[in-house]
Structures are given as C-alpha cells and as structure tokens.
C-alpha positions in Angstrom: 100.5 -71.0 32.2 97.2 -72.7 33.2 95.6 -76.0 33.7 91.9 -75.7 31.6 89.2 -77.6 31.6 89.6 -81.0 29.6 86.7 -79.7 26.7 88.7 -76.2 26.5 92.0 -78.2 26.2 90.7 -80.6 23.8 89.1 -77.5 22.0 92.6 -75.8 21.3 94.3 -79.0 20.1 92.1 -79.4 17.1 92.5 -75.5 16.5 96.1 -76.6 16.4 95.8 -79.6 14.4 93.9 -78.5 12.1 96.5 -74.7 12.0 99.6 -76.2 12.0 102.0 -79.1 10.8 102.1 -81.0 14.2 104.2 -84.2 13.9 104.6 -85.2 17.2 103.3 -85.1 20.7 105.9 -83.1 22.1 105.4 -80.5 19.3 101.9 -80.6 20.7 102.7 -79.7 23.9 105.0 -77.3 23.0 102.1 -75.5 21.0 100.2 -76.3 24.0 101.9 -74.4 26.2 102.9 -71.2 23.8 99.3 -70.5 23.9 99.3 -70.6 27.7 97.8 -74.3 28.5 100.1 -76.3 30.5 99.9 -79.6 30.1 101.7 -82.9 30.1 102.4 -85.3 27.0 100.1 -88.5 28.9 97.5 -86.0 28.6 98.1 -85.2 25.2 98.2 -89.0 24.2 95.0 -89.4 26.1 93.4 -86.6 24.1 94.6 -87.5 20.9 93.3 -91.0 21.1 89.9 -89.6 22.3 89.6 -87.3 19.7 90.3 -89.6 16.7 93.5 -87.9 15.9 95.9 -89.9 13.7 99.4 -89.4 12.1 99.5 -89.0 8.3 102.1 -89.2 5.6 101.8 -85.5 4.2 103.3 -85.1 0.0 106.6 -83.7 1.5 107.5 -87.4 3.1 107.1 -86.3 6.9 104.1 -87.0 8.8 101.8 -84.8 10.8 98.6 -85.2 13.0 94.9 -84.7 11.2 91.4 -84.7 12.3 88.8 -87.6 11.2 85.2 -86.9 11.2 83.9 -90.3 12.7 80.4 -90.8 11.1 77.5 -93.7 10.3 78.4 -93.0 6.7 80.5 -95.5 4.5 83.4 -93.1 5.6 82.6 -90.3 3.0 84.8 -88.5 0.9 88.4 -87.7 2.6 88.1 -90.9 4.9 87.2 -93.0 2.3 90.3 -91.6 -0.3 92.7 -91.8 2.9 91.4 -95.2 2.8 91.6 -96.6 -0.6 95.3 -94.4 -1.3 97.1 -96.1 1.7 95.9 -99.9 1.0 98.1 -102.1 -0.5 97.0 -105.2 0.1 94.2 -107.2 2.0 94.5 -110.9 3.0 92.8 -113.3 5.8 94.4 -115.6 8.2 92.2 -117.5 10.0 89.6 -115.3 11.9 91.9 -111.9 11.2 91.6 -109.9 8.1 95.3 -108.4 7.7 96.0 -105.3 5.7 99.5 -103.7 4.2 99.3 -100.0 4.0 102.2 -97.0 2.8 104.4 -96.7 5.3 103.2 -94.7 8.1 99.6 -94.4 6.7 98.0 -98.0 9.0 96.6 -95.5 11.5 95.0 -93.4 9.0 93.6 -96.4 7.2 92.4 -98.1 10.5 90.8 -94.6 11.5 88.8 -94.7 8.6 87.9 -98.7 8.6 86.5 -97.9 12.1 84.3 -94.6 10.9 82.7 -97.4 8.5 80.9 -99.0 11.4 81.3 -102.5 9.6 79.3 -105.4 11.8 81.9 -108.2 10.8 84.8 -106.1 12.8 85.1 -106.8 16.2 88.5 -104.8 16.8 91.2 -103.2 14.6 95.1 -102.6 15.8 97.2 -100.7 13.4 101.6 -100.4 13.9 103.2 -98.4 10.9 102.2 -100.5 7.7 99.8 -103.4 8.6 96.6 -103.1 10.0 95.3 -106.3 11.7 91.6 -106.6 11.7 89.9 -108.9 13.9 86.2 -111.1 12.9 84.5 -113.7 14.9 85.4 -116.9 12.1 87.0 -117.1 9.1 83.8 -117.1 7.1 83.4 -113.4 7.9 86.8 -112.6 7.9 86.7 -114.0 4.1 83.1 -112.1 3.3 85.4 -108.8 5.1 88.5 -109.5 3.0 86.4 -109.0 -0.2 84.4 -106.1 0.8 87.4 -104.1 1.9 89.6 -105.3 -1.6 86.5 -104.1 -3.3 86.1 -101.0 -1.2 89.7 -100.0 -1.8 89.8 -101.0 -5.4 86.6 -99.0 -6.3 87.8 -95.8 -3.9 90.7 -95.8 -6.1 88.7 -95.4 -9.2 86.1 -93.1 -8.2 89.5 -91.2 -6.9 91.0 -91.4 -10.5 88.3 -90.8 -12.4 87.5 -87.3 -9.9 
C-alpha cells in the first residue's frame, strides 16, 4: 500500500462512490485500501466534505454516499428531485429558515439548497432530519421560507407529472 497524491486519492473515491454502495467512512477506507491507497478515515472525512459527498437514503432503507454536481443552475434535475422528495416541511424562526426532511435525507437536501446559490442564505447546517438555514433578518428569512415551500412544492409536481 501507498500514500498518493491528494487529486489521485480524491480521483479513486468518486470512482468508488459512484461503483459501489459505500455507507460509511470506514467502508471507504476499506475500499481504499483494497485498491492499494492507504489512507486514514480524517482524510477520508476531509475529502468527502471537499468533494460534496453526502449520505442518502437508498429504496432498500440503508443509506450510502453519492456525488452532487455543485452548479450556478437552480440545482437541475437530480439535485433539484433529491430536493423537493426529502422536504417535509419549511418554517422561519426569527432570522433562521428551518426545514424537516426524511430521515437521514437533511444532508442531501442541504447539498442541493447550497448548489442553488440563493443570495438570502448566509449558511446552512444539516443533522439527520432538520436542516437549519441561516438569513441576515427575518424579512428574508420569510421571502426564503416561501421560495423554498414553493420550490419544493413545484419540484414535486414537475417530479409527478415526469
């Protein structure tokens, strides 16, 4: 086994991801190393938080690690449908827009809230099932609340009527 170079490493972990059910960061490494890279689970958290990697609730109930394209768009396509299926519902406290997703689907949801590029967030945090979404007042957090309920409630239609 062999320490690479942190683009090469980086390289093989989306191969992975994007080859094989990986559910957590030990099953990484382990995947890691069978294909000769040794490296250490801090590295792999670093590299999965670099690389936009987040945890997803697959149809057979377990979770496992995806790829998300971060782009300008209005998170196109997957991003937006990962979006608008794991929502349940959006409400504002204050200055913080907080969100209720499936369980184990926040991440998912806050990846894809962040690849929208939206100029009323100033920071997300996501735990299992709520996503809290920080604005600078509760006038935008209001003017945010609506956009995402109507974000998530048209997603879902354009998603049904597909």
């Amino acid at each position: 086994m062999k320490k690479v170079p942190k683009k090469q490493r980086q390289s093989r972990i989306i191969r992975i991801i994007n080859e094989q059910n990986i559910e957590t960061q030990a099953d990484l490494v382990e995947a890691l190393m069978a294909s000769g890279i040794a490296v250490t689970q801090a590295t792999v958290s670093r590299d999965i938080k670099e690389l936009g990697i987040v945890k997803v609730m697959t149809g057979e109930g377990t979770q496992k690690y995806v790829t998300l394209s971060h782009s300008g768009e209005v998170a196109a396509g997957r991003m937006r449908r990962v979006f608008s299926e794991a929502v349940i519902s959006v409400n504002r406290s204050n200055a913080f827009v907080i969100m209720k997703t499936l369980p184990g689907m926040a991440q998912g949801a806050a990846s894809a809230l962040d690849s929208m590029y939206l100029d009323e967030i100033i920071g997300t945090l996501a735990g299992d099932d709520t996503i809290f979404i920080a604005t600078c007042n509760s006038e935008v957090a209001e003017k945010l609340r609506a956009k995402l309920v109507s974000l998530s409630i048209t997603d879902s239609m354009e998603t049904t009527e597909s």
